[in-house]
C-alpha positions as CSV (number, residue, x, y, z in Angstrom):
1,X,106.0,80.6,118.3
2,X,107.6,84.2,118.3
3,X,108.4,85.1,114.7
4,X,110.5,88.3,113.7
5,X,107.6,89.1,111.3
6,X,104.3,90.4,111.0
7,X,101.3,87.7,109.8
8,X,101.8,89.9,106.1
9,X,105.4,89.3,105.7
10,X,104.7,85.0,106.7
11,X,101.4,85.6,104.3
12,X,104.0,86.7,101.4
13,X,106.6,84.4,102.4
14,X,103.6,81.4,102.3
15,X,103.1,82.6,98.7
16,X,107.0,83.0,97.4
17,X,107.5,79.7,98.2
18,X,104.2,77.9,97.1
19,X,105.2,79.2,93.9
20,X,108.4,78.5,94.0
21,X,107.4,74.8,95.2
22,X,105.6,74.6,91.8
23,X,108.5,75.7,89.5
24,X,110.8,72.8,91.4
25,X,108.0,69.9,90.7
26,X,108.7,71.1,86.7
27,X,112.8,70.7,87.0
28,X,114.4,68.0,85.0
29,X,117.5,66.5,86.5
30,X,119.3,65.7,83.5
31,X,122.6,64.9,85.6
32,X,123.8,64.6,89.3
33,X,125.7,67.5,88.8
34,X,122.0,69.4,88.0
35,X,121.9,68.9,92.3
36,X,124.4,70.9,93.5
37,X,122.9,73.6,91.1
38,X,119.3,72.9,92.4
39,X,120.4,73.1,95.6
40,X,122.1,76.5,95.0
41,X,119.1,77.9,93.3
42,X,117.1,77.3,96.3
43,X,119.6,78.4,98.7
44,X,120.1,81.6,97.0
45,X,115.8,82.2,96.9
46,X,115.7,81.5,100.5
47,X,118.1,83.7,101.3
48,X,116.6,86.3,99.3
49,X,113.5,85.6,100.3
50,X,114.9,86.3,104.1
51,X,116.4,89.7,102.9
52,X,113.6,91.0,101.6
53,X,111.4,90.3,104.6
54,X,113.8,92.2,106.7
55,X,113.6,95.0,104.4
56,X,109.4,94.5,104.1
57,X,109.5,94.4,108.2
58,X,112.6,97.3,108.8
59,X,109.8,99.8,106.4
60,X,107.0,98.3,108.3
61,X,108.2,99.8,112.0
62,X,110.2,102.8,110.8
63,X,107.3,104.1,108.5
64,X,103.9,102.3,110.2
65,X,104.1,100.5,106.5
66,X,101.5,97.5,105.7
67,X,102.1,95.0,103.3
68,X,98.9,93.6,101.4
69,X,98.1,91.7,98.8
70,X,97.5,93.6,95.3
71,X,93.3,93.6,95.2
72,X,94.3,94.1,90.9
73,X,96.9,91.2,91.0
74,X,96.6,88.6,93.4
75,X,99.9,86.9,92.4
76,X,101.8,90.5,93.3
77,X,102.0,92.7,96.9
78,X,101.9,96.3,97.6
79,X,103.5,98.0,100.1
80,X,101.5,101.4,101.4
81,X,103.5,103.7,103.2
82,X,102.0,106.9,104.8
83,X,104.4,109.9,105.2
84,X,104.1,113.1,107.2
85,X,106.0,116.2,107.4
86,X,107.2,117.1,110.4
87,X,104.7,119.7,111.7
88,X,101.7,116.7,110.3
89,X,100.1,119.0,107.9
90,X,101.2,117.5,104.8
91,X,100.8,113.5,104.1
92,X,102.3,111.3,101.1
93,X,100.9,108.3,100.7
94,X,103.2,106.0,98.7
95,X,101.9,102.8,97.2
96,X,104.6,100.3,95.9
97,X,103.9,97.7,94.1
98,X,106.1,94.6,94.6
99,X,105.7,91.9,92.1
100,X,107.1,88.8,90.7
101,X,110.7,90.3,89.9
102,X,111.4,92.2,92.9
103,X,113.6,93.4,93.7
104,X,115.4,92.9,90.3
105,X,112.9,95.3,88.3
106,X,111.4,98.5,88.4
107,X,109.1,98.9,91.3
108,X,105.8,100.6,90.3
109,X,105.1,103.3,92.6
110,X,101.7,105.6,93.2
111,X,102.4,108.7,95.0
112,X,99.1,110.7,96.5
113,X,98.9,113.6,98.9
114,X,99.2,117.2,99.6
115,X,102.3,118.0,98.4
116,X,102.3,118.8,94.7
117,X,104.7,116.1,93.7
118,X,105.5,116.6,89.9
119,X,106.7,120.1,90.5
């Protein structure tokens, strides 16, 4: 089967929703109407889920970007992108760090390169 994404975008989506899986098993339905709100919740983290993979993918073919998990925090990704000037003889390397609350936090990001970047 065709997918839209690369195997490191499915690998991330396998893991949002595992985890997300798990939180449901812990809801308490206290009421019927708790449903319609259940089913909102998880309508609104599927669609987010599917925004953020166009995103992850969009960086990935624009910028040659590769998703992976974070070798410091397995439950978190990073995102490496590798920049060049135009003439190739200066490179960034930008390291994002995608956890938990993206994209509603801070992202942490690790810049690296030839270009002095804190001046």
């Amino acid at each position: 089967r065709n997918s839209k994404f690369s195997c490191s975008v499915l690998s991330f989506f396998s893991d949002k929703v595992r985890a997300f899986r798990e939180d449901l098993k812990k809801l308490t339905l206290k009421s019927t109407s708790d449903i319609s709100t259940t089913v909102r919740h998880i309508e609104w983290f599927l669609g987010r889920l599917d925004i953020i993979g166009k995103e992850i993918s969009m960086l990935e073919s624009r910028y040659s970007g590769k998703l992976q998990r974070n070798p410091d925090n397995v439950s978190s990704y990073q995102f490496e992108l590798i920049l060049t000037s135009k003439s190739k003889s200066k490179v960034v390397k930008a390291l994002v760090e995608i956890g938990e609350s993206y994209p509603f936090a801070a992202l942490g990001i690790d810049l690296s390169g030839d270009i002095p970047i804190n001046d």
